[in-house]
C-alpha positions, 0 to 999 in steps of 0.5 A: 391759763390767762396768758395763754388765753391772751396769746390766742386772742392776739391769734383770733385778731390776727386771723380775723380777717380770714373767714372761719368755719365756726358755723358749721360747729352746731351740728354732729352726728351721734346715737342720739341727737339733741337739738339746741334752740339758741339766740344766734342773732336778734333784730329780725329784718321787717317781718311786717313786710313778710308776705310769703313763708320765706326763711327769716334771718336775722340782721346783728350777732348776738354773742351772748346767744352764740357762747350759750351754744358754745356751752351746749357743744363743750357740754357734749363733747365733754360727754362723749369723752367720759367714761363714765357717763354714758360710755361707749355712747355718742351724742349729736347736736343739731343747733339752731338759731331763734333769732329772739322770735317765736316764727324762727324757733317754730321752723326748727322746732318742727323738724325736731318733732319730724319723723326721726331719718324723714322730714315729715311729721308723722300722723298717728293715733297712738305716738307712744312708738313714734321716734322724733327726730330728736330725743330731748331739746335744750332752749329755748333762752325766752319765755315766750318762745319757751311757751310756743314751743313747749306745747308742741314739745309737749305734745310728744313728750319729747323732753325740753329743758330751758336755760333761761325762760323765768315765766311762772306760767311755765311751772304748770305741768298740766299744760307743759308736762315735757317743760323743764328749767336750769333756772329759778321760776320768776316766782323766785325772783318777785320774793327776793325783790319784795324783801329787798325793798322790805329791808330798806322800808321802800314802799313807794315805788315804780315798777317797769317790765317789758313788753313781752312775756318775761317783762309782762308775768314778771311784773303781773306777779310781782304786783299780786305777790306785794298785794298782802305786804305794805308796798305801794305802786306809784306807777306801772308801765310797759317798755315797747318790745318794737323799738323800731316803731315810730310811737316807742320813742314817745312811750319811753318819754311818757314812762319817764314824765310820769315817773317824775310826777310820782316823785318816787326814788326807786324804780323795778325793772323787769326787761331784756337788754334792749328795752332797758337800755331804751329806758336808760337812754331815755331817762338820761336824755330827759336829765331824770334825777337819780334813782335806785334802779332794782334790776334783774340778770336779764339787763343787769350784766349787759354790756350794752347797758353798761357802755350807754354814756353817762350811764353813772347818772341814772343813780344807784344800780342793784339787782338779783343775777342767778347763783352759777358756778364757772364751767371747768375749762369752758374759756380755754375750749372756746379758746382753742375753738376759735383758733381751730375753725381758722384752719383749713385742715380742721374746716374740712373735718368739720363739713364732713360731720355737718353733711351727714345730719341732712344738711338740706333741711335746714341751716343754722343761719348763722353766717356771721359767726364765721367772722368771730375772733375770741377778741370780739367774744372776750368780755362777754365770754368773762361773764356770761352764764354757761352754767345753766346750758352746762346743766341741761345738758347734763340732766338730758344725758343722765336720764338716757344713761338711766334709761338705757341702764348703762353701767361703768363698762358700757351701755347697752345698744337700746331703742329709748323714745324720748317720753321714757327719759321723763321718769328719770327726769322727774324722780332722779338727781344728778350730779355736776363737777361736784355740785348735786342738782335735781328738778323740783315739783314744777320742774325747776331749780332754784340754785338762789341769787346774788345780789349784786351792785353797780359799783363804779371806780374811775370810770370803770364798772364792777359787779360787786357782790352785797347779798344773797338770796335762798329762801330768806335775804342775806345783806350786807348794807355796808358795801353799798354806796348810795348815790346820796350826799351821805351815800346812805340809802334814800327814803321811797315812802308813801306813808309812814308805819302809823303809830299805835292809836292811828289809821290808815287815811287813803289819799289821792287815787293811790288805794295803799298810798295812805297818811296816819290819822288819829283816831277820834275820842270814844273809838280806838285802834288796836292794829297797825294796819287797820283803816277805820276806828273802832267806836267803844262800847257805850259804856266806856271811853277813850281819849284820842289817838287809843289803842284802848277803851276804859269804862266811864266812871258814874257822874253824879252830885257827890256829898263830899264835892265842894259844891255841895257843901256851898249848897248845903250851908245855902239849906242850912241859912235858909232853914234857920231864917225860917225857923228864926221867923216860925219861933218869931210869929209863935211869939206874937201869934195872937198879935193883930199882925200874925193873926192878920197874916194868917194865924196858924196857917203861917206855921204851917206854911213855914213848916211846909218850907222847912220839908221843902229845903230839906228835900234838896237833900233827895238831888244830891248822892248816887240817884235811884228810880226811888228817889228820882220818885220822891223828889217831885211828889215832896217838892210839889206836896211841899210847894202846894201846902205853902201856896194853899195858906196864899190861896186862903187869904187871896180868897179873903181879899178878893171877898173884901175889895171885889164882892163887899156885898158878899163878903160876909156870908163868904168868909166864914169859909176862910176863917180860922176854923174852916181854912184847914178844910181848904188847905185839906181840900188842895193837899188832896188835888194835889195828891190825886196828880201825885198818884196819877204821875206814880201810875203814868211814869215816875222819874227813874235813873237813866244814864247819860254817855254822851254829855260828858266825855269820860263819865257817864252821868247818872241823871232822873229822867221824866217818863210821862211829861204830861204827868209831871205837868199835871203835878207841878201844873197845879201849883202854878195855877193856884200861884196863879189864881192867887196872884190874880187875886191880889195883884189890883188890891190898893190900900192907904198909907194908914193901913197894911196892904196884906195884898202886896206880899202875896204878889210879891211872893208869887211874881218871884216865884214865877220868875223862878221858874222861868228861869229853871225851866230855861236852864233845865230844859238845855243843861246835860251836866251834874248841875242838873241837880245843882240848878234843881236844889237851888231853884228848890233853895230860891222859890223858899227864901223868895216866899220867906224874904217877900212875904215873911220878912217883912213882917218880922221887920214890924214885928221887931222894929216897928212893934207900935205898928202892931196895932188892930186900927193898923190891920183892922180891915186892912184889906178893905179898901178906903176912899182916896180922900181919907 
C-alpha cells in the first residue's frame, strides 16, 4: 500500500493547484440521515466585533478535524456496501463544521432538531412522533461544545454520540440522557495519571489545564481525585484559551515564574493544542529548566508542538493517548478520495448528491478544504485517532439495524424516531473488524490508554510505547530516557514518607507539604500519616521517636541499692556510738559527771536515739499508706522523748542562773524522781499532735509519673500541712525553749558548763533542718528517702557528738575531772573575779 499511497501523494501535489470538490463530500442523501458535528477549522474571525447574527467562519484548516469526518464518510460508506449490516439500507450524511466554538456548532445543531423535509422546529407538547431531521449525531470533538449541544440533543432524545468530549460532567444521565461517548471519561485519565506519579514517588508537582471545559474539569478532578493520596500541589494555573488577547502573554510568563519558585520537576498538563504550545513556547522563552511534563492526547501527538524550536529543551515528555486500533483501509480511502475530487467527472456526481440534502439551508463552510493535497494531510493522517469516529458510527448503525429488526436478507421499510434506538444503544454490544465494544453505565467506553514517551533521535520525534493503563498501570522504566545526567528519573519531592515514630509537620502555606518530625518522649506515633503525636497513658513511657508506649517501672529506695547500703553502715556506726556511749554512763552512772548530765535520763535519751535511727529503716523498701504513717509519728516520738530530758535540765539551769531566789522551791520539780512526770507530760502533747495528724491526714503512697523519665516514683505524700507542722512544730518549740534557756548561761574555767552542750545540740539541730527543709521542699527523685534517713542519721550524731561525746572524752581521758567540786553547782554562776 505504502507505494501506492506515495504515488498518489505525487499525484495530489500535482494537482494542488487545481481547485477540488472535497467540500462538497460531507453531505449524501440516504433512509436515514446522520448528521456529523466536526472541527473543519479553528481561529474564528473576531466574534467581539460580532454585532449581528451573521454566519461565523473560521479563519485556518484544521486538518485533524477534517480527517475525523473523513472517518465518519469512510465509516458510512463502508456501511452502505455491507451486506450484512443494515442490507438494502442507505445512510446519509450532513457534516458540519464547529469551528472549536459553541455559537458555531449551535447554527447546525438546530437544523439537526428541525422538523425532518422543513426548516422549522416543530412546537408540540408531546414529541414522542416528532421526526427530527436527523436520526442520530456524531460529535461533537469538545467537551464544551458537547455540554451545549447535548442538552438540546437531549431534550429530543435524538441519539449523540461523541469522539472525543472527556468531560466527567457528561456521564450524567439525568442531565444528558441522549449523550454518548467512543472514549474514556477524564475520570479515567486522572487515575492513570495519579498512579503514574505514584509509581515514581513524585509528590510534589505542578498541574496546568486550559482554560476551557476539558483543561478546567480535568484538573478540578484531578485535584479532588489526589485529595485522599500523598500527592502535594506546588501550584495550579490556568493557560488562556484567548491567545489573541493582550494580557494571555503575560498569564503565560506569571505561570512560568511562578513554576520556578516552587522549584518543582514534574509538571501535568491538561490542554488543547494551542494553549500548550502557548506554554511551551513560553517556557522556552524564559529558559525554564528541564522538567517532566505528564500530558494527555489532547497535545501529546500534536505536530504543532512537536515542530515548536528546541522543543527537546523543555525535558522529558510522558503522557496517556487512548488505546485505538487503525482503521482498515482508511489511509488507502482517503487516498483515493483526494485523488477522485480533482476529476471533473467525479465533481459533477458529487454536486448532484450535495443539491438534494436542501443545500440552501446551510453550508459546510468548508472552503479551504477544496485546496487539501494528501501531501499536506500525509503526517497527520499517519497518526491521527479514526477509531473512536469509526465507532460511533458503527454504534448509531447497529442500533437502527436492532431497531428496525433487520436480518441477513434485508430490513424492513419502518418509520424508526430517533428516541427508539436509545434501548438498543443502552443494552446491546456491538461489533467492530473483530474487537467487541459496548457503552458502560455512564455511557462510555473505556478501550484503556498507552503511555507513551518523547523519544528523540537525531532530531527526530518518536511516539515510544513504555506502558499501559486498564485498570491497574503497567510500566516499563527502562524504555524511558530521562532528561537527567544518569537519565534516571528525578526527584519531585515535598517530603519524605516519615519513619516509624514520626509526624506529618506542615510547613509553609502548602496544607500536604510537610517535614518529618519526632515525636516527643512519653507520646508515640503508630501511623505513617498521622499529624500529631499521641501522649501515653499516665502510667507508661516512651522514648523519642516510638511507635509504642511501655509501662513505668516502680522508683523507690531498694534494699539492695548501693546507696542503701552506705546509709545502712551509716545507721549501724551511729547506733554503736550510741550504745558505746549508753554502756559508757551506765558504768559511771552514779559518777558526779553522769548524774550532773542527767542520770538515768541520758539512758533514756540515748535509748530514744537508738529507736530514732532504726526508723530510718521505715524510708527504705517499696512504701505503703502504713508506713508513710509510721514514719513521721516515730520520728517526732523519738525526737521529742530526747528533747524532753534537754527540757528537764534547761529547766534546771534557768532556775539556777535566772531565778536563784526561787530556784529552791522550783527544782524539786526536776529533780530525779519528778522529771519522768515531765518527760511524761511531753511524751503526752506530743502524742495528742500524733493523734490529731492520724485524723486529719497521714502520710499515704502517692505515685510520681512526671519526676522521672521512664519510672514512676512511689513517693509519701503530706495529706494535712498543718497536721504535720502541729507534730513536728512541737518539737521545734521545745528545742527552741530549751536553747533560750541555755544559750546566755557563763561559767569559769574551774567548773563544767552543762549549758554549752545543750546549745550546742540544739543550734545543730536547727541547722539541720534548715537544710532538710530546703532540699526536701525541691527534691522529686528516690533521694527523697535518702535525704529524709540522713537528716534522721545527722539530727542523732549531732545530739550524740555535741552533747554526749564530750562527756565520754572526760569520763575516759580526764576521769580526775569527775569530781563533785567540778560539777557541784556547775551551773550556778560565779563571780568573775574567782
Amino acid at each position: 500500500m505504502i507505494p501506492w499511497v506515495l504515488l498518489c501523494m505525487s499525484f495530489g501535489c500535482a494537482a494542488a493547484l487545481k481547485p477540488s470538490c472535497l467540500s462538497a463530500q460531507f453531505r449524501r442523501p440516504g433512509d436515514y440521515i446522520i448528521g456529523g458535528l466536526f472541527p473543519f477549522g479553528m481561529d474564528t474571525i473576531n466574534l467581539t466585533a460580532r454585532s449581528e447574527p451573521t454566519l461565523i467562519v473560521c479563519e485556518r484548516l484544521f486538518v485533524d478535524g477534517l480527517i475525523w469526518a473523513l472517518g465518519m464518510k469512510f465509516a458510512i460508506d463502508e456501511i452502505n456496501n455491507s451486506t450484512s449490516l443494515l442490507p438494502g439500507v442507505e445512510l446519509g450524511y450532513d457534516i458540519y463544521d464547529t469551528c472549536f466554538e459553541p455559537l458555531a456548532a449551535l447554527q447546525p445543531s438546530l437544523l439537526f432538531v428541525t422538523q425532518n423535509g422543513t426548516t422549522g422546529i416543530g412546537i408540540a407538547c408531546n414529541y414522542t412522533d416528532y421526526q427530527p431531521r436527523v436520526t442520530a449525531v456524531i460529535g461533537p470533538h469538545k467537551s464544551d461544545l458537547c455540554l451545549l449541544t447535548a442538552k438540546l440533543f437531549s431534550f429530543f432524545l435524538i441519539p449523540q454520540v461523541s469522539y472525543g468530549a472527556s468531560s466527567e460532567k457528561l456521564s450524567n444521565k439525568e442531565l444528558y440522557p441522549s449523550f454518548y461517548r467512543t472514549v474514556p471519561s477524564d475520570k479515567n485519565l486522572v487515575e492513570a495519571v495519579v498512579l503514574l506519579l505514584d509509581e515514581f514517588g513524585w509528590n510534589w508537582i505542578a498541574t496546568i489545564g486550559s482554560d476551557d471545559e476539558y483543561g478546567r474539569g480535568a484538573q478540578e478532578l484531578f485535584l479532588s481525585t489526589i485529595g485522599n493520596s500523598s500527592i502535594c500541589i506546588a501550584y495550579e494555573g490556568l493557560i488562556p484559551s484567548d491567545l489573541t488577547d493582550p494580557r494571555a502573554e503575560k498569564q503565560l510568563e506569571e505561570t512560568i515564574q511562578y513554576i520556578n519558585k516552587t522549584n518543582v520537576n514534574i509538571i501535568v498538563l491538561f490542554a488543547f493544542r494551542q494553549p500548550a504550545q502557548a506554554l511551551l513556547e513560553q517556557s522556552i522563552k524564559m529558559r525554564l529548566s528541564k522538567k517532566v511534563w505528564i500530558g494527555t492526547e489532547a497535545w501529546l501527538l500534536s505536530d504543532i508542538a512537536a515542530s515548536i524550536p528546541n522543543i527537546q529543551n523543555i525535558g522529558t515528555v510522558l503522557g496517556f493517548i487512548m488505546k485505538a486500533s487503525t482503521v482498515p483501509g482508511f489511509q488507502k480511502y482517503v487516498a483515493n478520495l483526494l485523488s477522485s475530487v480533482q476529476q471533473d467527472e467525479f465533481c459533477q456526481k458529487s454536486r448532484e448528491f450535495y443539491r438534494h440534502v436542501s443545500s440552501d439551508t446551510l453550508g459546510t463552510q468548508c472552503q479551504q478544504c477544496d485546496h487539501i493535497s494528501l501531501n499536506d494531510i500525509s503526517s497527520t493522517l499517519s497518526h491521527s485517532q479514526i477509531q473512536p469516529v469509526y465507532i460511533a458510527v458503527y454504534s448509531v448503525a447497529y442500533a437502527l439495524h436492532r431497531a428496525l429488526g433487520c436480518t441477513h436478507q434485508g430490513c424492513p421499510r419502518a418509520s424508526i424516531r430517533s428516541w427508539q434506538l436509545l434501548h438498543f444503544m443502552n443494552t446491546v454490544p456491538f461489533t467492530v473488524n473483530g474487537q467487541s465494544f459496548r457503552f458502560d453505565e455512564s455511557h462510555g467506553t473505556n478501550s484503556g490508554y498507552n503511555l507513551i514517551f518523547w523519544h528523540w533521535e537525531n532530531g527526530s520525534l518518536t511516539h515510544l510505547p513504555v506502558g499501559d493503563y486498564q485498570e491497574s498501570l503497567y510500566l516499563n522504566k527502562s524504555l524511558i530516557q530521562f532528561h537527567t545526567t544518569d537519565q534516571k528519573e528525578p526527584t519531585s519531592e515535598c517530603f519524605r514518607e516519615c519513619e516509624p515514630g514520626q509526624i506529618r509537620q506542615i510547613k509553609g502555606f502548602h496544607l500536604c507539604c510537610y517535614d518529618c518530625t519526632d515525636c516527643p518522649e512519653n507520646t508515640f506515633c503508630s501511623s505513617k500519616d498521622s499529624s500529631t503525636c499521641t501522649p501515653c497513658l499516665e502510667h507508661q513511657w516512651s522514648p523519642a521517636r516510638s511507635t509504642q508506649c511501655y509501662d513505668r517501672s516502680e522508683r523507690y529506695l531498694r534494699w539492695n541499692e548501693p546507696l542503701t547500703a552506705g546509709l545502712l553502715i551509716s545507721m549501724s556506726i551511729i547506733i554503736s556510738l550510741i550504745c558505746l556511749t549508753a554502756v559508757l554512763f551506765v558504768k559511771n552512772l552514779n559518777t558526779p559527771l553522769v548524774q550532773a548530765a542527767g542520770g538515768n535520763l541520758n539512758l533514756f535519751a540515748l535509748f530514744a536515739l537508738t529507736l530514732m535511727c532504726l526508723s530510718s529503716c521505715l524510708f527504705i523498701g517499696k512504701p505503703t499508706n502504713n508506713l508513710c504513717m509510721m514514719q513521721q509519728i516515730v520520728c517526732a516520738l523519738c525526737l521529742n522523748a530526747c528533747f524532753s530530758t534537754f527540757f528537764i535540765k534547761s529547766l534546771e539551769i534557768v532556775l539556777l542562773t535566772e531565778f536563784p531566789r526561787c530556784a529552791r522551791t522550783a527544782l524539786r520539780w526536776v529533780t530525779p524522781s519528778r522529771s519522768w512526770l515531765l518527760v511524761a507530760l511531753c511524751l503526752l502533747t506530743e502524742c495528742l499532735f500524733c493523734f490529731c495528724y492520724l485524723h486529719l491526714g497521714p502520710d499515704y503512697v502517692l505515685p510520681d509519673y512526671s519526676s522521672l523519665p521512664t519510672e514512676v516514683l512511689l513517693m509519701c505524700s503530706t495529706a494535712s500541712w498543718p497536721a504535720f507542722a502541729l507534730m513536728h512544730g512541737y518539737n521545734g518549740c521545745l528545742a527552741f525553749v530549751c536553747f533560750l534557756c541555755t544559750f546566755m548561761v557563763q561559767s569559769s574555767g574551774k567548773k563544767y558548763n552543762m549549758a554549752r552542750g545543750i546549745t550546742f545540740t540544739i543550734l545543730i539541730y536547727f541547722i539541720i533542718w534548715i537544710f532538710f527543709i530546703t532540699v526536701f521542699a525541691t527534691l522529686r527523685t528516690v533521694l527523697m528517702s535518702v535525704i529524709q534517713i540522713s537528716t534522721i542519721l545527722m539530727v542523732s550524731l549531732g545530739i550524740v557528738g555535741t552533747y554526749y561525746i564530750p562527756k565520754c572524752y572526760i569520763l575516759l581521758l580526764k576521769p580526775d575531772l569527775n569530781r563533785e567540786d567540778y560539777f557541784q553547782y556547775s551551773t550556778k554562776e560565779e563571780p568573775e573575779g574567782d
